[in-house]
N, C-alpha and C positions, 0 to 999 in steps of 0.2 A: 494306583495305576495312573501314570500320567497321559493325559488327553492328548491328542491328537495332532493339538498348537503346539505344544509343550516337546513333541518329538523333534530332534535335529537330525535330519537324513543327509543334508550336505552342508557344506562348508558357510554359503548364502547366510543360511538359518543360524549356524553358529553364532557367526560375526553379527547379525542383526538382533541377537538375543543379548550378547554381550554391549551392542549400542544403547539400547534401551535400559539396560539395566544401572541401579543406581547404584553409587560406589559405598562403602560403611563408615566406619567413623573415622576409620586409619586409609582412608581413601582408595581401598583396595574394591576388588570386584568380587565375589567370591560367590560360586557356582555348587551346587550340589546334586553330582548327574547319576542315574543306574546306567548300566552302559549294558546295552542288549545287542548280541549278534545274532543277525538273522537265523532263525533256524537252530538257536543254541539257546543253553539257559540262561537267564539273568546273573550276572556278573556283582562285585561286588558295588558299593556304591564308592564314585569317585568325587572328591572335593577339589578345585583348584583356583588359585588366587591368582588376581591378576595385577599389575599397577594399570592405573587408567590412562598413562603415554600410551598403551598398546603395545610398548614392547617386545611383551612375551607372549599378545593373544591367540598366537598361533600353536603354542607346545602343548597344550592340553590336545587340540584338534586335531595332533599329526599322532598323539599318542594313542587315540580312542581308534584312528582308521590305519594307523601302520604306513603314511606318508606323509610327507614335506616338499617345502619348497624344493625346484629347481636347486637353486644356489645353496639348499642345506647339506648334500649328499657329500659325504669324503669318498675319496677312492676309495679306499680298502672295503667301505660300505658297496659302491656299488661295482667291485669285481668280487664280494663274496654273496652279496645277496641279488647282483641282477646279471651276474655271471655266473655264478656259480664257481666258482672258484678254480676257474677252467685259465685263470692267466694272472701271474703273479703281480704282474704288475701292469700301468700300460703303457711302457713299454715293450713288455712281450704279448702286447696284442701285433698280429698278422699283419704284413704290409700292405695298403691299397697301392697297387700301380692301375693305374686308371685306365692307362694305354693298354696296357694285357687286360684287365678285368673286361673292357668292354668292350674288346678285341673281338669275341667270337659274335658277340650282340649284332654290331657293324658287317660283320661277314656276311650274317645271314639273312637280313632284314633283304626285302626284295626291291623296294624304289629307290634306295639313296645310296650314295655311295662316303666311306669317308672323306676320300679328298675332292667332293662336292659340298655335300649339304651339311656335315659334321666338322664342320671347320670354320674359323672367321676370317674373312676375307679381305683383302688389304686393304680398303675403302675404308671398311667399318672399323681396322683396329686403327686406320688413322685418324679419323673421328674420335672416339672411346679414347686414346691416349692423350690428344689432342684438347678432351675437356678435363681429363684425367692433372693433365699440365695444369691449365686455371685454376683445378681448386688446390694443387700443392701451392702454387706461386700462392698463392692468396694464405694460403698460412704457412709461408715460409718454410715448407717443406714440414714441418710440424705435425704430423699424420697419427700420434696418439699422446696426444695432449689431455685428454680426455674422451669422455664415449660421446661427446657430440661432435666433437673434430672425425674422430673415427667411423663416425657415420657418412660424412659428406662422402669419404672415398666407398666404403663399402657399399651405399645405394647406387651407385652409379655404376657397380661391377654387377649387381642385382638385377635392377631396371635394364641393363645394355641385353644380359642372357634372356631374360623372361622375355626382352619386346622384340628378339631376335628367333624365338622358340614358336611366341602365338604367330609369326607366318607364316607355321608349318600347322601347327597345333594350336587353335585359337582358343580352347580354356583355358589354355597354361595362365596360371593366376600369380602375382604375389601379393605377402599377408604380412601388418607387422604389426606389435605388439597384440598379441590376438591372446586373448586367454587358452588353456590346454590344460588340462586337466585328467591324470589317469590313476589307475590306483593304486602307484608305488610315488608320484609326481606331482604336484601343482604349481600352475605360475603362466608368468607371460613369456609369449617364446618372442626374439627379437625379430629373424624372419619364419616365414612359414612359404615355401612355393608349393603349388597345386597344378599337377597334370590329368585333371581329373579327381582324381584321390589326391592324398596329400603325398608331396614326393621328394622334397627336400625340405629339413630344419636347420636352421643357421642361428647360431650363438653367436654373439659378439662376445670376447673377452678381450681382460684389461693383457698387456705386453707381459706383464710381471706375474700375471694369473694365468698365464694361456692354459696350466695343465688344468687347474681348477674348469675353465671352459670346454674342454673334452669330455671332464668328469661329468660337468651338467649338462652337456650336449648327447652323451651316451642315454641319461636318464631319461632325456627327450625324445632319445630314438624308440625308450622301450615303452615309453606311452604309445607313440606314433605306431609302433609296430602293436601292441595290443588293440589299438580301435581298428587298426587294418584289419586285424583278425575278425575282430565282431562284426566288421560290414563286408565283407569277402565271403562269398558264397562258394567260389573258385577253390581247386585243390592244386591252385600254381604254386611258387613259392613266396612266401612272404619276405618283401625287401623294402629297407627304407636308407635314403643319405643322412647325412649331416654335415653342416660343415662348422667349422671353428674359425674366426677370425681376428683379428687386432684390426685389422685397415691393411696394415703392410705386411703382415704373417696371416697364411693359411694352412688348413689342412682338414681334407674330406675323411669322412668317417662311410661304412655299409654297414648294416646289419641284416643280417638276415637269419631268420628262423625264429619262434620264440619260444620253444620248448627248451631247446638245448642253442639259444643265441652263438652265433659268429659274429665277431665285431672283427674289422678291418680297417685300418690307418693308413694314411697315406705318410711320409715324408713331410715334413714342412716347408711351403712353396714360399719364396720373400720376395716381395716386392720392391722395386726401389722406384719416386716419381720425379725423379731428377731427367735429365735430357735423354737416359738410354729409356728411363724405362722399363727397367731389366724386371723380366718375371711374367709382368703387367700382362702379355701376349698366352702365358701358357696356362693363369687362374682364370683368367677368360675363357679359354677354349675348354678348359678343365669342367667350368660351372654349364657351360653350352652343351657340350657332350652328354655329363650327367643328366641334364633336363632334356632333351632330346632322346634318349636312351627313353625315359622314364613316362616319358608322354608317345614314344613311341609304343612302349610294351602295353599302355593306356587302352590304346584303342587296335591291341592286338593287331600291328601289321604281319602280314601271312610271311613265312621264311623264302630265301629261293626254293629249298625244294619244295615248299608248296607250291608258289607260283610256280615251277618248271610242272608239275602237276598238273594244277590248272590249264597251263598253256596248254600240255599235250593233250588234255581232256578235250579243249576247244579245237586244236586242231582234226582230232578224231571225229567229230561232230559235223566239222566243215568237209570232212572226207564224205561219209556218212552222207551229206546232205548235197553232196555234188553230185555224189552215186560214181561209179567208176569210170576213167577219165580213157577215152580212145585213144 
């Protein structure tokens, strides 16, 4: 029966077991584990070798718990096992139109209106494109060169929405290379936004990879969307974004439900950061809305018909409390 030390309940312990230990004479690592699920019988015993670069120190550990990294998932893995094979491919996942999807949301919300506070307003996008210019001129328009070129422009599409949202909603957070970790998923997510709870996931991918990025973007939603579950007392519906990026290619992702998952796509949005600019104006308002939306449902603002409710409730009261007028 192995003691106590000796048990690996998460991944930490694995890799810390595998540091310490000393390699053989063929310089290999080689492990000899019973592998016990909770609440089930003893399993058979499992052996596995490892090279000591670390290579492969992960494929015993994604074997024993049934996940892997972010970036291991292939499609067809995750539309038969985290879709259920409800879409053949994803391409025949559901279109996100963002303007309709979040059409009724904006309707009925009681203080704001769209073409007030759900919009960015020509000051700011002349600002935002304006720094937008400096960092293409500075790498000669070169916007995926690599994923640190393709950061400069995507944090600045990040930071503009998030420090554009806490005016309204000051816990709207952002988070980057934040570990995450769920039980079909592990890895670092690139962005993470928080309107409260957590409310948007953001992938970066490479130009040449973008589908692969959807693919591990989706993975990232069905974590995101399983711990919402576990901390969610509420019987609302469960929804969470994501979005996909390159720098100059976008495209949002929603999930919602997690029994029987809906996944939605949006179109892919291109940017261009030459003198027009073109695109620049509608991934902005796109990222603003969504985070707005989201720190909106946050903190529960009441619909019109509630406030028309309310109102009448108070004017009844004011009736009431005048007593009847000569």
């Amino acid at each position: 029966m192995a003691k106590e030390k000796d048990v690996i309940n998460d991944e930490f312990t694995f890799n810390h077991m595998l540091k310490v230990m000393e390699p053989n004479e063929k310089n290999k690592l080689v492990l000899n584990l019973t592998v016990r699920i909770k609440g089930r019988a003893i399993l058979n015993p499992v052996i596995g070798y490892y090279a000591t670069d670390g290579a492969h120190k992960s494929l015993l550990y994604d074997h024993l718990t049934g996940k892997k990294a972010y970036g291991e998932w292939s499609t067809n893995e995750v539309l038969h096992l985290l879709l259920f094979d409800q879409y053949s491919s994803l391409a025949a996942l559901p279109e996100l139109d963002i303007g309709i999807f979040l059409a009724d949301f904006f309707l009925r919300i009681s203080l704001y209106t769209i073409g007030q506070s759900y919009t960015v307003n020509s000051k700011q996008e002349a600002i935002f494109k304006g720094n937008l210019k400096k960092i293409a001129e500075a790498f000669h328009q070169e916007v995926i060169t690599n994923e640190a070129t393709s950061w400069n422009f995507i944090n600045l599409f990040m930071v503009e929405a998030v420090a554009t949202v806490q005016k309204e909603y000051s816990s709207t957070r952002l988070a980057v290379e934040e570990q995450f970790d769920g039980s079909r998923g592990y890895g670092r997510l690139d962005y993470m936004i928080f309107c409260n709870d957590l409310a948007v996931v953001v992938t970066e991918a490479k130009k040449i990879e973008f589908q692969k990025g959807i693919t591990q973007n989706i993975v990232q939603l069905h974590t995101a969307i399983e711990k919402k579950r576990k901390r969610d007392d509420s019987s609302g519906p469960e929804e969470i974004y994501g979005i996909v990026t390159a720098g100059d290619r976008w495209s949002f992702l929603n999930w919602s439900n997690n029994e029987k998952p809906v996944v939605l796509i949006s179109k892919p949005y291109q940017c261009n950061f030459g003198d027009e600019m073109a695109g620049v104006t509608k991934v902005l308002s796109t990222i603003f809305r969504i985070l707005m939306s989201q720190a909106a449902k946050a903190v529960q603002i009441p619909s019109q018909t509630d406030s028309a409710d309310s109102n009448e409730r108070a004017s009844q009261r004011v009736r009431t409390t005048r007593g009847p007028q000569s």
